[in-house]
Every structure is written in C-alpha cells, then in structure tokens.
PASEZA-630282 format. One record per residue (C-alpha): x, y, z; residue number from 1; residue in one letter. Coordinates in steps of 0.5 Angstrom, whole numbers, plus 500, padded with zeros to 3 digits. Layout:
<<X,Y,Z>,NUM,a>;
...
***
This chain:
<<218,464,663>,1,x>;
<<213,464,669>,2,x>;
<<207,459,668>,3,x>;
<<201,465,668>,4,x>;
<<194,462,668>,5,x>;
<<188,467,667>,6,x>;
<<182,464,669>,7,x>;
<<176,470,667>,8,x>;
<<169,469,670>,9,x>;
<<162,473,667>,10,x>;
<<161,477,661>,11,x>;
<<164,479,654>,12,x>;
<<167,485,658>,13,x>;
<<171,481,663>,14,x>;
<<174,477,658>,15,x>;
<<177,484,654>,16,x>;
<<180,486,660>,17,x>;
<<184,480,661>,18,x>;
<<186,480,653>,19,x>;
<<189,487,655>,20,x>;
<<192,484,662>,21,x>;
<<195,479,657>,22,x>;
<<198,483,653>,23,x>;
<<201,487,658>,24,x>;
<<205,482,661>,25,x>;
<<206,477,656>,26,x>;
<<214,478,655>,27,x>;
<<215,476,662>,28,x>;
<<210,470,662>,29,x>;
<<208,463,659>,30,x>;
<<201,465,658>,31,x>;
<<197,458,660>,32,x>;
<<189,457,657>,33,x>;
<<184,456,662>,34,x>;
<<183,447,661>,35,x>;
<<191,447,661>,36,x>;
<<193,441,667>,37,x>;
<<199,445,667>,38,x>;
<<201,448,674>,39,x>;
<<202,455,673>,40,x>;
<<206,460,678>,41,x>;
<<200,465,677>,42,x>;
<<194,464,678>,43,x>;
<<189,471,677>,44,x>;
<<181,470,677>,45,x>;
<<178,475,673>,46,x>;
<<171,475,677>,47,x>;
<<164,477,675>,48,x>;
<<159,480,682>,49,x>;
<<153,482,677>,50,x>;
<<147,477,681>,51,x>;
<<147,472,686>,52,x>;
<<149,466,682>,53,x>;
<<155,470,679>,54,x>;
<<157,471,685>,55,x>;
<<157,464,688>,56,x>;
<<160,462,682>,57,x>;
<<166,467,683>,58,x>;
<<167,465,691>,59,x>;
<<167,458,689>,60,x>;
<<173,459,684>,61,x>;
<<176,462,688>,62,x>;
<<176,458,693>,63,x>;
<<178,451,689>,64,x>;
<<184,456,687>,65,x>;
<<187,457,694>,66,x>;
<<186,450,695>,67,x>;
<<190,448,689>,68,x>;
<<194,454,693>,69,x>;
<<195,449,699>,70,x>;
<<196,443,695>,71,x>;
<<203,447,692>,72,x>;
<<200,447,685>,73,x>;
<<201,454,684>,74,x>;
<<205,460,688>,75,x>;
<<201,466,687>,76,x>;
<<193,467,687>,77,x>;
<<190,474,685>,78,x>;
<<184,476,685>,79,x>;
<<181,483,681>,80,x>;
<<174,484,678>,81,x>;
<<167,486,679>,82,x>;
<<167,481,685>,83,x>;
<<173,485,688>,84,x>;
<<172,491,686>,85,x>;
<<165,491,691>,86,x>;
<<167,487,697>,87,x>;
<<175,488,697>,88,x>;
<<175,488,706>,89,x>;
<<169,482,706>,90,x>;
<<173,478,701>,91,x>;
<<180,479,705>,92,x>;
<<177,476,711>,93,x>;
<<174,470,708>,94,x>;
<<179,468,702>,95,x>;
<<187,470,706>,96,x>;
<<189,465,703>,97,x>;
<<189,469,696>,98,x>;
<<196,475,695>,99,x>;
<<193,481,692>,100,x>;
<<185,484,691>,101,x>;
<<185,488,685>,102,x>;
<<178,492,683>,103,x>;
<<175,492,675>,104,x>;
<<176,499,674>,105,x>;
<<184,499,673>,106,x>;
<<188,494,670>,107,x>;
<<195,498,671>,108,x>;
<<195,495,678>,109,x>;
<<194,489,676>,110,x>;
<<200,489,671>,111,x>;
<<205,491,676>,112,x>;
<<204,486,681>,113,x>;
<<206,481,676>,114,x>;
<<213,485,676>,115,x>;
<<212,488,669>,116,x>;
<<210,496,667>,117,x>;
<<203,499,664>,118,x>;
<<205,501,657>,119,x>;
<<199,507,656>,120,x>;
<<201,507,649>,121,x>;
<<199,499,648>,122,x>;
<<193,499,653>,123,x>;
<<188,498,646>,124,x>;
<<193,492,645>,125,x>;
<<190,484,646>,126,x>;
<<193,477,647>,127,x>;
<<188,471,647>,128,x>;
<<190,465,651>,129,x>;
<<187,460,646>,130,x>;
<<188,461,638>,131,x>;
<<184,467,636>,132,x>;
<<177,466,633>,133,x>;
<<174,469,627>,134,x>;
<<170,474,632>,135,x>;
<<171,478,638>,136,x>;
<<168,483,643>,137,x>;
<<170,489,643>,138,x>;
<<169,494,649>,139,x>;
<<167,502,647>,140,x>;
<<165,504,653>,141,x>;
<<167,502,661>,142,x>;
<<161,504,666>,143,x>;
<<154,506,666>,144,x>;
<<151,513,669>,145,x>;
<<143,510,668>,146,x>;
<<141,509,675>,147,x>;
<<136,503,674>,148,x>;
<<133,502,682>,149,x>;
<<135,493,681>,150,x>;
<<143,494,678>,151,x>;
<<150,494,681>,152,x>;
<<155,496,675>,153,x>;
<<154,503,677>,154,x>;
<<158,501,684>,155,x>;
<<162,497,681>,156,x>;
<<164,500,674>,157,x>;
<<163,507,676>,158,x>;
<<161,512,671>,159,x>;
<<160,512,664>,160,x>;
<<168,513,660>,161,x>;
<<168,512,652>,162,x>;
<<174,509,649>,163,x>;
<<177,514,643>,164,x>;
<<175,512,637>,165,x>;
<<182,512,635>,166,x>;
<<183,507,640>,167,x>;
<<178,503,638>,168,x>;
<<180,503,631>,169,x>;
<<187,501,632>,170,x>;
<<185,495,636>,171,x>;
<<180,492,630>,172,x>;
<<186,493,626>,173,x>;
<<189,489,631>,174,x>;
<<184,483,631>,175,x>;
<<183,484,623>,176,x>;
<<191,483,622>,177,x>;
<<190,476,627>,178,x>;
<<184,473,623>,179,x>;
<<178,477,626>,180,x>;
<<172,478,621>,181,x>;
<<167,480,626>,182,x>;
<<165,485,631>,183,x>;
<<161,485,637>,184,x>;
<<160,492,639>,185,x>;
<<160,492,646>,186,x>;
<<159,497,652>,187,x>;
<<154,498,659>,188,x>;
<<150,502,654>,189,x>;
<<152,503,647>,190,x>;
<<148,508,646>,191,x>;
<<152,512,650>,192,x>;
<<158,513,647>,193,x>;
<<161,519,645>,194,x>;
<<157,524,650>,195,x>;
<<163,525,655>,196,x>;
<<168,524,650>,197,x>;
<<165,528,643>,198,x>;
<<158,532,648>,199,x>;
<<154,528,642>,200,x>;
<<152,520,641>,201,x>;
<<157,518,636>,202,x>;
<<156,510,636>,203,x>;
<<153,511,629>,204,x>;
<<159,515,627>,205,x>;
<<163,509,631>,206,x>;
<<160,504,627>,207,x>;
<<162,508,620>,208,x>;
<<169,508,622>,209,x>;
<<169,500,624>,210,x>;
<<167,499,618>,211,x>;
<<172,502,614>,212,x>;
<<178,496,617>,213,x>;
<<181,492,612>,214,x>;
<<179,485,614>,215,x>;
<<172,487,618>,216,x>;
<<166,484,615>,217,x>;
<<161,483,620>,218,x>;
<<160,488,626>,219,x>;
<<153,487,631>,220,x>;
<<152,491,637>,221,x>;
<<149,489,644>,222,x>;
<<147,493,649>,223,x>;
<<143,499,647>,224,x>;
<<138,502,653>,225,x>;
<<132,504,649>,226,x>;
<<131,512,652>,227,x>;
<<133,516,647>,228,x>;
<<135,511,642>,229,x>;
<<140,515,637>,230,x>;
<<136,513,631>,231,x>;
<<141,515,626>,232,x>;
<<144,508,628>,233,x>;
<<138,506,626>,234,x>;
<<140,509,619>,235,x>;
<<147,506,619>,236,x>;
<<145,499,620>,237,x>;
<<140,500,614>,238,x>;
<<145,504,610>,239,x>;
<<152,499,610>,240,x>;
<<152,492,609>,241,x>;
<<157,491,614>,242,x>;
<<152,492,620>,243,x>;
<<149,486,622>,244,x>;
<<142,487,621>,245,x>;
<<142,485,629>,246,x>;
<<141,488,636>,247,x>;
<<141,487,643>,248,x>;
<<137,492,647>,249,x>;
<<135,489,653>,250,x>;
<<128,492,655>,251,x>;
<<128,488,662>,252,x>;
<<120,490,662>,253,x>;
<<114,493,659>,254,x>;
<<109,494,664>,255,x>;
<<109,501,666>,256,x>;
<<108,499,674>,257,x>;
<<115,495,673>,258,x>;
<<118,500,668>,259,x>;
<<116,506,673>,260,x>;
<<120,501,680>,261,x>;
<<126,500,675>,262,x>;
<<128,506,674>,263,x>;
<<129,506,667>,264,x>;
<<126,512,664>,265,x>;
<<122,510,659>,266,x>;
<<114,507,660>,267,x>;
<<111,501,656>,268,x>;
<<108,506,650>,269,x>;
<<115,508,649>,270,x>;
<<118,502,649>,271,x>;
<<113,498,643>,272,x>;
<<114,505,639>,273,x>;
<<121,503,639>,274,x>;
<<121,497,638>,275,x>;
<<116,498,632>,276,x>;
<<121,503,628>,277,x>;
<<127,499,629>,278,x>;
<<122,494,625>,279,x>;
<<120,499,620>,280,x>;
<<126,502,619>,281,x>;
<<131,497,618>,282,x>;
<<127,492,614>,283,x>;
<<128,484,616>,284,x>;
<<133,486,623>,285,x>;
<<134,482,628>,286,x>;
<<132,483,636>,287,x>;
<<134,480,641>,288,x>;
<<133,483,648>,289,x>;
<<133,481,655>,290,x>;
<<126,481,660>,291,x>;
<<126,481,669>,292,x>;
<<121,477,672>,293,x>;
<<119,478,679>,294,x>;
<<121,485,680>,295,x>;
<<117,490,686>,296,x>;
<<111,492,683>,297,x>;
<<110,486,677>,298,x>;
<<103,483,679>,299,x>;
<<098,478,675>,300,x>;
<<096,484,671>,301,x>;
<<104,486,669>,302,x>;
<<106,480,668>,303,x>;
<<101,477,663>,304,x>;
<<102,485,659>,305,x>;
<<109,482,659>,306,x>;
<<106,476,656>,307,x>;
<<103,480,651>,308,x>;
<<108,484,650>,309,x>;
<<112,479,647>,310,x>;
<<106,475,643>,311,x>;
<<106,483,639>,312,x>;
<<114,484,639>,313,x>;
<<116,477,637>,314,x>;
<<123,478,639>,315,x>;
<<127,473,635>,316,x>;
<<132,472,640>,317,x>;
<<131,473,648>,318,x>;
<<134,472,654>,319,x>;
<<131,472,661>,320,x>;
<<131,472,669>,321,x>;
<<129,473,676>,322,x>;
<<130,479,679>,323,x>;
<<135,478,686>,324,x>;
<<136,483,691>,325,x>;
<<142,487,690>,326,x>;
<<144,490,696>,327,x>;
<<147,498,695>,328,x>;
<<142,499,690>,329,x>;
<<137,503,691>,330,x>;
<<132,497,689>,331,x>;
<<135,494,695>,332,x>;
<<134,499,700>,333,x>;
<<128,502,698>,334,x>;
<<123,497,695>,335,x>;
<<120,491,698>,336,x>;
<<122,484,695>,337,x>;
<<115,481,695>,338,x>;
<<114,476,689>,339,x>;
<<116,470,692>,340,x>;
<<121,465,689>,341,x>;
<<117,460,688>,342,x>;
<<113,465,683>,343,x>;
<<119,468,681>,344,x>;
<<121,462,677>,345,x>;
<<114,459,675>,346,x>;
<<113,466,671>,347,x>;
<<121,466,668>,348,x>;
<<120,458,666>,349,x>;
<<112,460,663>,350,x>;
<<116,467,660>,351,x>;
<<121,461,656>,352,x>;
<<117,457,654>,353,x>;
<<112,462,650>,354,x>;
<<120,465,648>,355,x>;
<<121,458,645>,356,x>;
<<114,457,641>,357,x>;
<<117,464,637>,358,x>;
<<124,463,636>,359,x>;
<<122,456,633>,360,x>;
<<117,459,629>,361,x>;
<<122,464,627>,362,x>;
<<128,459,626>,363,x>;
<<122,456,621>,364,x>;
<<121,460,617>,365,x>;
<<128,460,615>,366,x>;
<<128,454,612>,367,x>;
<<129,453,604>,368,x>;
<<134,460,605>,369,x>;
<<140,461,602>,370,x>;
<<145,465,607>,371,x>;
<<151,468,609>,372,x>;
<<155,465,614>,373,x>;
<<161,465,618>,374,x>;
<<165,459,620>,375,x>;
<<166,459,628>,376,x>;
<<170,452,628>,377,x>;
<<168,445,625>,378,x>;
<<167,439,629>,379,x>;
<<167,431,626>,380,x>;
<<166,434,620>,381,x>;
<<160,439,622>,382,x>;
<<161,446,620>,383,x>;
<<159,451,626>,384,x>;
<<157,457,623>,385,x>;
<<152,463,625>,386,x>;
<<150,468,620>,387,x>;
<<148,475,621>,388,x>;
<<142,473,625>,389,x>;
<<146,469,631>,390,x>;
<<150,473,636>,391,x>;
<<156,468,638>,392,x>;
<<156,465,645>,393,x>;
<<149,467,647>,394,x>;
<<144,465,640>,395,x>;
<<144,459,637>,396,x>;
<<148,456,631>,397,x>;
<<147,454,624>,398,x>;
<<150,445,623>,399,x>;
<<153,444,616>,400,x>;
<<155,437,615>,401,x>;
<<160,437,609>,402,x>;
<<162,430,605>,403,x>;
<<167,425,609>,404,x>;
<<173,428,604>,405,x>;
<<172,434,605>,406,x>;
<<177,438,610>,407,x>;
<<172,441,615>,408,x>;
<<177,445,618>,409,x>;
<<179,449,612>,410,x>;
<<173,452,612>,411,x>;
<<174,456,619>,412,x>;
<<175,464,619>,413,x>;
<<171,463,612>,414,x>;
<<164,466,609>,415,x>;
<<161,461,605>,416,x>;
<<154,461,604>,417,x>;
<<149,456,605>,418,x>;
<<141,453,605>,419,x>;
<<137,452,611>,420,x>;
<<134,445,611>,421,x>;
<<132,443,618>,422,x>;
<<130,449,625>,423,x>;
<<130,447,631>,424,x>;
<<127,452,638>,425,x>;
<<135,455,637>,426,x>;
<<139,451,632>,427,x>;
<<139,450,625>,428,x>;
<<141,446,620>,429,x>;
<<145,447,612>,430,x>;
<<148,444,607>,431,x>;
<<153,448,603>,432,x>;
<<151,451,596>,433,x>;
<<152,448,589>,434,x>;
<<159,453,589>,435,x>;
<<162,451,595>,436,x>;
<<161,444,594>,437,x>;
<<164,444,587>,438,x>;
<<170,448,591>,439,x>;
<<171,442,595>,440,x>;
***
C-alpha cells in the first residue's frame, strides 16, 4: 500500500476530521504518523485559518512540504482545511506546487482524490495515526450561526449543523471498544446543539446518552457560548457522575463597551450572574474560559474591569489573547483597530500574570487531596495523569512518580486514585495511595 502521511494543524476539531479521513481510506494506504522519517506518497495538511499566527504557521508547512516535494520525497502534496477553505484562489497562486485545494466543510472530496469512495454509512468511524489515547474529541456539532464582529469561523465553517445523536453515540462506542474512557465534547458552540436538528437545546439530552456507553467513564465539555446558556446541563452535570464537573465557556470579556463591539449578545451583569449559578448550581466545578485583550472600544477603564473581574470569578483555568484584525469580518470592515500592539501584548501578559496567582492558589489548596485520576501516558517511571479538573492538551497535569520496580507503563488507560502533595502555577504532584501501592 501508498505511504499517507497526514499532517493536522489547529484545533481538536481539525484532528477529528482527519480521523474520520483516515478511516475512509485506510484500506488503500499505510497511514503514516506525523514524526515518522519515512517518505510518504501523500502528503495532506490539514491546515488551521483562525488568527494570524495559525496562518503563518499553516503556510510555513505547507511550504516546507512542497519543498520536500521538489526534493523527491513525496509524490503528492493536498491541502484541505480552515486555511483553504478561505483563501482557495490566493493560495493557488502562492504555493502551485501543491496538487489539490480542498476546503474544511467536506471530507468526501478529499476521500476521492486519494482514489477511494466516501461510505456515508461509516462517515461517524475514526482511524488515529498513533495508538489510541485513553481520551478523545469528539465533535457534535460543525459551524456557528453566532455573528461575533472579531470571528471568521462562520465564513469558514459556515452555518451551525449538529450531528445525529445516533451518529454520535456509534462513534463513542467506537472509541470505548478502542480504549477511550473519556469524552471531550466539542463543537463552535456546544450549547447550540440539537436546535436545527430537534428545534430544541438537547446537549444535556446528549451528554445523558453519552453517558450511558459501556467503557465511557469521563465526558467534559468545552465551548459553551454564555447567551442563553441551557441550564439543564447545569442539572445534568450536578446529577451524573460521569460529567466532569469542569466547562470551558469562553467569555472573550466583561466589559459592556468590549462586550457591545464583539457582538455577543450578552453584557457584563449577565455574564457574572452566570458565572455565579454555574458555581451555585454545580458545587465545587471547574471553570475554564478564554479572554480577548486589545478588542476596539477596551480602553484603561475596560481592561482594569476585565482585571477585576477575573479577581471576583476566580477561574480555575483560563487562556488568552490579543485581539487581531480578521479580514471578512465584520469587526474588520466596521471598527478601527485602535489599541496598539505594543498595549496589546503589555495588557495580555498583565492578564496572565494575575491568571497565574489564581490558579497557583487553586492548584494550592488541593494539596493534601485524595483524587481520581486518569493515566494519559507514563514517562521514566512518571505516571502522567489528569483528574476531573484537567482538560487534556490545554490544562496542567497531575506527576505520580511510582517505586523503581514498578511497571509504569501498565497504569496507562487506568483510573487510580492519588494524594496531591506538591502545586505549582499549572502542575501538580502525587503520590499513589495505600491500595495502589499494595497492587504494585
């Protein structure tokens, strides 16, 4: 079989379309991991067109992949995703070295130009390059109908269209059967899922059925919008024990000048009332959000409100950037990118740095804790693991160093439960408790 090398740039999202690629045309090619040395036949990026970084980055890859084209270390090089799918012509012209342009809004033309045929009745099936880790994404939902002024993905990933729930539980099955024991939920906005399918939010719904799948211990969610926030996932999280009590509901703001400029349909009142019933509601959950720093109309005033803000909520987990003109948008075409560079990224490191005095604090108070934690992978004898409060990829993890005899490596896809002893700003360390130690 052809050597088929994908290599996926971006978000969670993107690495679930390339799973669901693979699967599609795995019987006609030795599907290659990203690091392999190997010369491949094919080479596919899978590109990411968010923000300006993301898109240096894409063009960089591609680049260096055309010239391992020139070099006669590959036969074919395609290009699909977020990256394509907005600048189709522009790319053409730059990169003519590459042999097909595919966007980010459909696989089966993708599938076809590797010379195999799109099975609509496998399309919820998943191949993974690498051995399966114990968690995996999975996407409910594909575009967005919110109209924030500063964001592309509606452009490129067009209007909302949520999976079947059907689809969606055939396909954790599929990755319990493989070794899967946690679920993170994903979509543009998570909270509008069902409503073009069922006319009605049905993630709570959703989450019920997911958590019905023989081997599925953990689900989390990620990407909530906060207008309209469908509290009965509030009830299910509170209610089953197999919803992490953990969300990531990007904010962007608090500020009502910032809030008004971006779109989002919600103002600064709303967004602390919400915060607060999540904390009431679900007792002891997890927060994790994400701030924009540097958006038109975020002055002295909004920004130390932003500070404020974040001092009061207290989020246990939170990223952030600077904001950056997206062209297409309406922000682009309508406001005037006034806050400077230089104040945009003095603001984004003042924001962090405050971010990490609270999540040391929050790491601190953890200490002496017995958890549950799930084994991602083990490393010189080092257990690397997360427990309910971690999303993987983006949060810290939980180092439990185990007794030189011990086979580290066994403990991988396993729950065990652990006892904090040290924090740091993101990471913690653990030593196993009396059980585990007896087992070893």
């Amino acid at each position: 079989m052809l050597p088929l090398r994908v290599i996926t740039l971006g978000c969670s999202k993107n690495s679930v379309d390339t799973e669901h690629l693979l699967f599609q045309v795995k019987p006609s090619y030795e599907i290659l991991p990203e690091d392999d040395p190997r010369d491949a036949h094919t080479v596919i990026v899978n590109t990411c067109g968010f923000i300006g970084d993301a898109k240096e980055e894409s063009i960089n890859v591609i680049l260096e992949q055309a010239q391992l084209k020139a070099d006669g270390r590959i036969r074919r090089l395609l290009v699909m995703g977020c990256l394509s799918q907005r600048y189709p012509s522009e790319l053409r012209k730059l990169i003519p070295e590459v042999d097909g342009w595919f966007g980010a809004r459909d696989l089966a033309p993708v599938v076809r130009a590797l010379g195999c045929e799109p099975d609509k009745a496998s399309a919820y099936m998943r191949t993974s390059a690498t051995k399966r880790l114990p968690y995996a994404f999975l996407k409910i939902s594909e575009g967005c109908d919110r109209r924030c002024s500063y964001c592309a993905i509606p452009l490129i990933r067009g209007r909302h269209r949520s999976v079947p729930m059907a689809t969606l539980v055939k396909e954790a099955e599929q990755l319990a059967a493989e070794g899967v024991r946690e679920l993170v939920v994903i979509a543009q906005d998570s909270t509008w899922y069902g409503l073009d399918l069922y006319k009605r939010r049905a993630l709570a719904e959703l989450l019920h059925k997911l958590s019905e799948v023989p081997g599925i211990e953990w689900i989390r969610i990620h990407y909530s919008y906060p207008d309209s926030f469908p509290e009965d996932v509030l009830d299910e999280m509170a209610s089953n024990p197999k919803i992490c009590r953990y969300l990531d509901i990007p904010l962007q703001h608090v500020a009502d000048p910032v809030l008004s400029a971006m779109h989002r349909s919600v103002d600064g009142a709303r967004t602390r009332a919400l915060v607060r019933k999540m904390r009431e509601k679900v007792p002891g959950v997890v927060l994790r959000t994400t701030m924009m720093v540097g958006h038109p109309g975020e002055g002295r005033k909004e920004f130390n409100e932003l500070l404020r803000f974040l001092g009061e909520a207290r989020f246990e987990r939170l990223g952030a950037f600077a904001y950056s003109e997206e062209e297409g948008t309406w922000g682009a075409q309508n406001l005037r990118d006034s806050v400077t560079r230089r104040t945009k990224l003095g603001r984004l490191q003042r924001l962090m740095q405050h971010q990490r005095e609270i999540s040391l604090a929050f790491n601190q108070s953890r200490v002496g804790s017995t958890v549950r934690v799930l084994v991602d992978d083990a490393v010189d004898g080092t257990l690397v693991c997360r427990s309910e409060y971690e999303s993987p990829e983006v949060d810290g993890e939980i180092l439990v160093k185990l007794p030189p005899k011990a086979d580290a490596s066994a403990y991988i896809g396993k729950f065990i439960d652990v006892k904090i002893t040290a924090a740091y700003e993101y990471d913690l360390e653990a030593v196993p408790c009396g059980k585990i130690i007896e087992a070893i």
